[in-house]
C-alpha positions in Angstrom: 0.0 0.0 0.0 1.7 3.6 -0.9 1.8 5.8 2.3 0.3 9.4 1.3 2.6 11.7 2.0 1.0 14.8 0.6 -2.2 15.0 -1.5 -1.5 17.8 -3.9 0.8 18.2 -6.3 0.9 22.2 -5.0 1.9 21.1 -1.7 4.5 18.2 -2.9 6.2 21.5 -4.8 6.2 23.5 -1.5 7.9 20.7 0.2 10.3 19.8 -2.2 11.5 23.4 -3.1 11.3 23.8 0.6 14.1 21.3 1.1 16.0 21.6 -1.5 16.8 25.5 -0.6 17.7 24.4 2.7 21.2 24.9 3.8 24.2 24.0 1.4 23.1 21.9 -1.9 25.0 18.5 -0.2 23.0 18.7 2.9 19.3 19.2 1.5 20.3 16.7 -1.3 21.1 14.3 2.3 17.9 15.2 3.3 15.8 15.5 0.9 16.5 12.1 -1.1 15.2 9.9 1.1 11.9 12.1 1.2 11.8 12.1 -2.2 11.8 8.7 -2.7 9.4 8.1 -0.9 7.1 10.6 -2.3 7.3 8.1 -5.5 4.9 5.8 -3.6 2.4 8.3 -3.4 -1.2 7.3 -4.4 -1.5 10.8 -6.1 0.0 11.0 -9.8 0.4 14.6 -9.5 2.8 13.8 -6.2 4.8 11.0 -7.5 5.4 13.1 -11.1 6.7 16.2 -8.8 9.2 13.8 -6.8 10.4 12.2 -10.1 11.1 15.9 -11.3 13.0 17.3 -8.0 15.0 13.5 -8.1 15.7 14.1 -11.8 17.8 17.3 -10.9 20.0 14.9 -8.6 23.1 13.0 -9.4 22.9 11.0 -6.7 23.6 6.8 -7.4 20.4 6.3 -4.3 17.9 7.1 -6.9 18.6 5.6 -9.7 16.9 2.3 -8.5 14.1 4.5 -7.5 13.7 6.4 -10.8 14.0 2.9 -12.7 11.2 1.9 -10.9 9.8 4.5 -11.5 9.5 3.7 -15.2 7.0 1.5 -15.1 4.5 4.3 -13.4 1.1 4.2 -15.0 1.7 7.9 -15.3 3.3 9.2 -18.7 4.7 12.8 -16.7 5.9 10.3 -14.0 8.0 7.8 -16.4 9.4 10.9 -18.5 10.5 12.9 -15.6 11.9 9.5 -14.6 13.6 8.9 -17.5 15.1 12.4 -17.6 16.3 11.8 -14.5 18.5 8.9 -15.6 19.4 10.1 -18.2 21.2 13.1 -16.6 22.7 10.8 -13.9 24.6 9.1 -17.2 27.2 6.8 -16.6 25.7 5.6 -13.0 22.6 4.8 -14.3 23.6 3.2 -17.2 24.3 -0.7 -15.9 21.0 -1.0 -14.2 19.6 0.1 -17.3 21.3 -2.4 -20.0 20.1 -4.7 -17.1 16.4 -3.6 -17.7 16.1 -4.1 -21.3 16.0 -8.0 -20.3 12.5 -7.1 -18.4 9.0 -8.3 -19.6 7.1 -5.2 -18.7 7.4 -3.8 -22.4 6.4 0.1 -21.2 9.6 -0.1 -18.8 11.7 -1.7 -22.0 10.4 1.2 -23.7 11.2 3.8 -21.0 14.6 2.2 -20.8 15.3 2.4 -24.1 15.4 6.3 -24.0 16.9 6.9 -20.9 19.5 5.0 -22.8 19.5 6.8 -26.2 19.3 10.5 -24.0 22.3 9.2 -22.5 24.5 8.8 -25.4 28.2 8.2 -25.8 28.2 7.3 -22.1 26.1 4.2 -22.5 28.3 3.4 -25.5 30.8 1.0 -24.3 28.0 -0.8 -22.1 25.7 -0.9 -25.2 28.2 -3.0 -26.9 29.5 -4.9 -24.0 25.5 -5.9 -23.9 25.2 -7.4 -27.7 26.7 -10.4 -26.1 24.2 -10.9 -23.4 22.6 -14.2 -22.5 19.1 -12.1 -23.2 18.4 -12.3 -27.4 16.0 -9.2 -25.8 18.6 -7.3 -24.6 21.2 -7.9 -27.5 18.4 -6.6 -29.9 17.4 -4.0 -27.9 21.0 -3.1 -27.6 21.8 -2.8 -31.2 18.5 -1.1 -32.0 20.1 1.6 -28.9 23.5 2.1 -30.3 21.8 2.7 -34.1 20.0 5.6 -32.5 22.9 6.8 -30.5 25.0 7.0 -33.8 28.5 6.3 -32.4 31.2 4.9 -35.1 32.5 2.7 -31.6 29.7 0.6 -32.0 30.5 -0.7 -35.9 32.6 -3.3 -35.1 30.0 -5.0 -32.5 27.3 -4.2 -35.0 28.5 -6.4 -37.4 29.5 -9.2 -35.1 26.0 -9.1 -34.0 24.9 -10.1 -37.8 26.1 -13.6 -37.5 23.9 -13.4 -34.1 21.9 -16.5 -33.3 18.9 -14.9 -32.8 17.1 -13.6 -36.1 15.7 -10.2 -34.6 19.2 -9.4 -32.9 20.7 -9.9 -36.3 17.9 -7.4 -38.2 18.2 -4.6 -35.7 22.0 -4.7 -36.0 21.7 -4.2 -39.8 19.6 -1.1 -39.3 21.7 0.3 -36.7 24.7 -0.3 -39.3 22.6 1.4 -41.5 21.7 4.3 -39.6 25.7 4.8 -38.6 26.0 5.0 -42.7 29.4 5.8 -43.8 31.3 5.1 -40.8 30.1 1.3 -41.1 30.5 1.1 -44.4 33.9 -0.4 -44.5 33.2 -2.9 -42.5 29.8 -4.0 -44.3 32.2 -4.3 -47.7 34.3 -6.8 -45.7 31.0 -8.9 -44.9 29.7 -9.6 -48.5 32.4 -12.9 -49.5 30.7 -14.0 -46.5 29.1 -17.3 -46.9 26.5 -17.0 -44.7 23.6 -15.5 -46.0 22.4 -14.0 -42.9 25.8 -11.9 -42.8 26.5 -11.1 -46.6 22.9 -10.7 -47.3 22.0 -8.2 -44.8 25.3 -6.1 -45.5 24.2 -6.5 -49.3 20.8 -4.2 -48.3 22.5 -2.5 -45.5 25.5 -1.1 -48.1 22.1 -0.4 -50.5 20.4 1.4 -48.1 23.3 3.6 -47.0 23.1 4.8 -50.2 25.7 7.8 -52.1 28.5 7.4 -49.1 28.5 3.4 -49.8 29.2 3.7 -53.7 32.8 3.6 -53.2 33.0 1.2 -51.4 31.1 -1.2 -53.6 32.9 -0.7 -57.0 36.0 -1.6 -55.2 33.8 -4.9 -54.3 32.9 -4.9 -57.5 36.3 -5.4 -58.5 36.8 -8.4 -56.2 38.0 -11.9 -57.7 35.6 -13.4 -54.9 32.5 -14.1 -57.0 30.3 -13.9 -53.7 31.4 -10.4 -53.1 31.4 -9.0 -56.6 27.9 -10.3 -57.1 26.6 -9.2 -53.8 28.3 -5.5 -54.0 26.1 -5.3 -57.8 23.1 -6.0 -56.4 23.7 -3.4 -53.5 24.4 -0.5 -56.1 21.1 -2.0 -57.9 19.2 -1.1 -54.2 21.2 2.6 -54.0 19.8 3.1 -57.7 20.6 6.8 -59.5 23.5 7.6 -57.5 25.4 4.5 -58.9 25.1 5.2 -62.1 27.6 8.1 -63.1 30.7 5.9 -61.4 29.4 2.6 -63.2 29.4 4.2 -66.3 33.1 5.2 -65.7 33.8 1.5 -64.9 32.7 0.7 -68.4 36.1 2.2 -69.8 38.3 0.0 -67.5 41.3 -2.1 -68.0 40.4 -5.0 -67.2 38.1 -7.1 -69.1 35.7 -8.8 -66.2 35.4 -5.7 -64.4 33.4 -3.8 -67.3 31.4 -7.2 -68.1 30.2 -7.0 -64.0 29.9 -2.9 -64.3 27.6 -3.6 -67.8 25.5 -6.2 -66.0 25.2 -3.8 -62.5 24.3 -0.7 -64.8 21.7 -2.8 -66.5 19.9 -4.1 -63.2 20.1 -0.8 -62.2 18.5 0.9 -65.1 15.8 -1.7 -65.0 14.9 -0.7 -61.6 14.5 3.1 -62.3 12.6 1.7 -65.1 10.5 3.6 -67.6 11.6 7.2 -66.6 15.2 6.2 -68.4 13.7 5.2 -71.5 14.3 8.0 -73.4 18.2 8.6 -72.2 18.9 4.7 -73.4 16.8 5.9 -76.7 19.9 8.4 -77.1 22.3 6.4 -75.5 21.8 4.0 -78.5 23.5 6.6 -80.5 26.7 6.4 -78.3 30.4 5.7 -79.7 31.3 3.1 -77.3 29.8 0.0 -77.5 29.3 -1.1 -74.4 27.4 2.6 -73.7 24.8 1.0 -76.6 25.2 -2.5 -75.4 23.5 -1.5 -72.1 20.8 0.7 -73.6 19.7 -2.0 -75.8 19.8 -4.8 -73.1 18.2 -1.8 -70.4 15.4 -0.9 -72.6 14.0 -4.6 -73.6 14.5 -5.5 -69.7 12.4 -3.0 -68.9 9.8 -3.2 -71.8 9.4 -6.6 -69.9 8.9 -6.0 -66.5 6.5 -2.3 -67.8 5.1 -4.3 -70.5 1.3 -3.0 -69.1 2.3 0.9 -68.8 3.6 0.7 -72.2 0.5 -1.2 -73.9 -0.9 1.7 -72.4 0.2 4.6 -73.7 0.1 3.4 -77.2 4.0 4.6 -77.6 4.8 4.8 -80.7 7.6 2.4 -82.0 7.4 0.4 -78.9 6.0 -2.7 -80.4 9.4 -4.1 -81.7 10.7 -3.7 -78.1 7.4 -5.5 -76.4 8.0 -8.4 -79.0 11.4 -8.9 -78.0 10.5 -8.4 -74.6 8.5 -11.0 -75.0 10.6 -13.5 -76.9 13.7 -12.9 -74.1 11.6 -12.6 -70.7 8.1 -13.2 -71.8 6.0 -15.5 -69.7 1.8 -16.5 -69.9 0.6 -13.3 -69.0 2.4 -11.2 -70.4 1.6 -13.1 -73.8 -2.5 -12.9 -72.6 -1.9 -8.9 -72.2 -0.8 -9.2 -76.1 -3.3 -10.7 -77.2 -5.8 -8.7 -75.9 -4.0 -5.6 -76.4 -6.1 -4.6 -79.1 -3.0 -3.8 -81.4 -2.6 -6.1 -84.1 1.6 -6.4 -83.9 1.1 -7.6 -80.4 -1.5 -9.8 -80.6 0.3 -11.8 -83.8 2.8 -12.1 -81.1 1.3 -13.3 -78.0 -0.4 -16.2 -79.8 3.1 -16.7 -81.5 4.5 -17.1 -78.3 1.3 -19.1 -76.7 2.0 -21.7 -79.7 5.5 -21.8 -79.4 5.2 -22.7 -75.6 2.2 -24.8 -76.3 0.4 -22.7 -73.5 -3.6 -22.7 -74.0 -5.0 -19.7 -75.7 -7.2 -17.6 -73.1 -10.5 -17.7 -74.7 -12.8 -14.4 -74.5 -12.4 -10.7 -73.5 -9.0 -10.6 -71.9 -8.6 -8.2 -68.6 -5.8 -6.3 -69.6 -4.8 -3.0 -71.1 -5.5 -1.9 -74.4 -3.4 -0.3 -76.2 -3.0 3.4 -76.0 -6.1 3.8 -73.3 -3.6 6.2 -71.4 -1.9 8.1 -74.1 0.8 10.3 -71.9 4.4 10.9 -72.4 6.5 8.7 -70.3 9.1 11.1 -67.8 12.1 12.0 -69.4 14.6 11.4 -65.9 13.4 10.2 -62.2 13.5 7.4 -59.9 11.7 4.7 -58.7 9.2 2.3 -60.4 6.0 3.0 -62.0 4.4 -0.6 -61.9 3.1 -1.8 -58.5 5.8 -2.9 -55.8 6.9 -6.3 -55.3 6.3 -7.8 -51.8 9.9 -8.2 -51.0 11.6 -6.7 -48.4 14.4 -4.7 -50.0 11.7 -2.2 -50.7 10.5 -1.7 -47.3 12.7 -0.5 -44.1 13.5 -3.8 -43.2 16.3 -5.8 -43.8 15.9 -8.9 -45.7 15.2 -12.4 -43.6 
């Protein structure tokens, strides 16, 4: 049962400020802490939130206990003056914190959690002493801290944490690397010959999602004899996208023979996934001296006539028709071939039934669902990002790392 020792919050101010300006600062902090305390029982949230505040204003090791407890207060003013409080003790607080995270009350996990991240550089160290806890709770909770906190310190326990038994230590680790961004990514590069998937593939989207500051980095991976590496650092420039694709194109003049046969295949997957926006650069592209410049912008522009194939039945383009065939004859697939058929443009639907034939796939029979073509007669973009057909359900699209 919580004693009441006042019944206002007006009256818990008068008391406290009434102590604390007692005498010297050491004696009414003496004094007054013990008090204080025990005004955290109170049954009125008005009390307990004014002791929380005075307590929060005292580096003293005697409350942190208290002000932990505190935490799990029903009262939101109660936990944050709480939490403030520990997080201006710092370094004191900081063990029975880490300790905490491994608690089942989720509200005091939460709590916990800030107190941690206010904390800072000073929680550092015991943050990454933590990722190799018993608890898979407070490992994960302890990566997902030291991503927030943003210290470079923390990279090299990050990354150990990716080969982590436990699945959701290893995904929070991945985001924290990402968060640290160019600090980490060094360190990622060195993951991707890994043979684990759970450590090269997560640094594969972890490089990706750092983005500009990892591109670097991944065309010296790219140059790697380690065919685990140099395939995984292509498909992390594929995820950054636009940024990568000035320094690929550079790589396409290069020395050595492999090198611009990995930097054509990365600019093409790369391309594809900006997809119809680049269209009309590849269109000119076509016209460039160096081979390899055209080799790409042909290979680019049916890749992504094949994965668009519905926007571009769409807008009627014309002289798009040569590139949905070959689409289709390279990458085509059941559907796609349906969509031709019913397209409504005679070119297409010679094609689809071609194809149907070919593959000795039944003909759909009736009205086909599917575009027509020209119904949405608009210019495609002439530069820009990101995809115009619906999203695949995979996870490199979302903030999450892959399983």
């Amino acid at each position: 049962m919580r004693p009441l020792y006042l019944t206002t919050a007006r009256c818990a101010h008068i008391a406290i400020v009434a102590a604390l300006s007692l005498g010297s600062a050491s004696f009414a902090q003496e004094a007054t802490v013990p008090q204080l305390i025990g005004q955290l029982q109170s049954y009125e949230p008005s009390v307990r939130a004014a002791a929380a505040e005075a307590l929060a204003g005292i580096a003293d090791p005697r409350v942190v206990k208290p002000l932990l407890d505190a935490l799990k207060d029903d009262d939101a003013d109660v936990r944050n003056w709480a939490g403030f409080g520990l997080s201006r003790i710092g370094a004191f607080a900081v063990p029975a914190l880490v300790e905490a995270l491994a608690e089942e009350d989720a509200l005091l996990r939460t709590e916990t959690l800030r107190a941690l991240i206010s904390i800072g550089r000073e929680a550092v160290p015991a943050l990454i002493a933590a990722l190799s806890s018993q608890s898979d709770r407070v490992r994960w909770l302890s990566a997902q801290a030291l991503g927030d906190i943003g210290d470079p310190r923390a990279v090299d326990g990050l990354v150990a944490a990716l080969r982590d038994s436990d699945e959701q230590t290893r995904k929070r680790a991945t985001m924290a690397l990402v968060k640290l961004g160019a600090p980490a990514v060094k360190a990622l590069v060195g993951c991707l010959g890994d043979e684990r998937t759970e450590v090269g593939g997560k640094a594969l989207w972890a490089l990706g999602k750092i983005g500009p500051p990892a591109v670097p980095g991944l065309l010296g991976a790219l140059r790697s004899p380690e065919k685990l590496a140099h395939q995984r650092a292509a498909w992390s420039l594929v995820v950054v996208g636009k940024p990568a694709l000035a320094p690929l194109r550079k790589l396409l003049d290069d020395r050595e023979t492999a090198v611009r046969d990995r930097a054509k295949l990365t600019l093409v997957g790369v391309l594809v996934e900006l997809g119809l926006p680049v269209m009309n650069a590849l269109a000119r592209d076509l016209l460039s001296e160096n081979p390899l410049v055209r080799s790409v912008a042909t290979e680019a522009r049916v890749r992504i006539a094949a994965r668009y194939y519905k926007d571009l039945i769409a807008s009627g383009r014309k002289g798009s028709e040569d590139l949905l065939v070959e689409g289709l004859a390279k990458y085509g697939h059941k559907a796609m071939a349906d969509n031709f058929v019913g397209s409504g443009n005679p070119k297409l639907e010679k094609a689809g039934y071609d194809w149907l034939v070919a593959h000795k796939t039944p003909v759909a029979r009736g009205d086909i669902q599917g575009p027509k073509w020209g119904i949405r007669r608009a210019p495609l973009p002439e530069s820009g990002g990101g995809r115009t057909a619906p999203k695949k359900s995979d996870e490199q699209d979302t903030e999450k790392p892959p399983e």
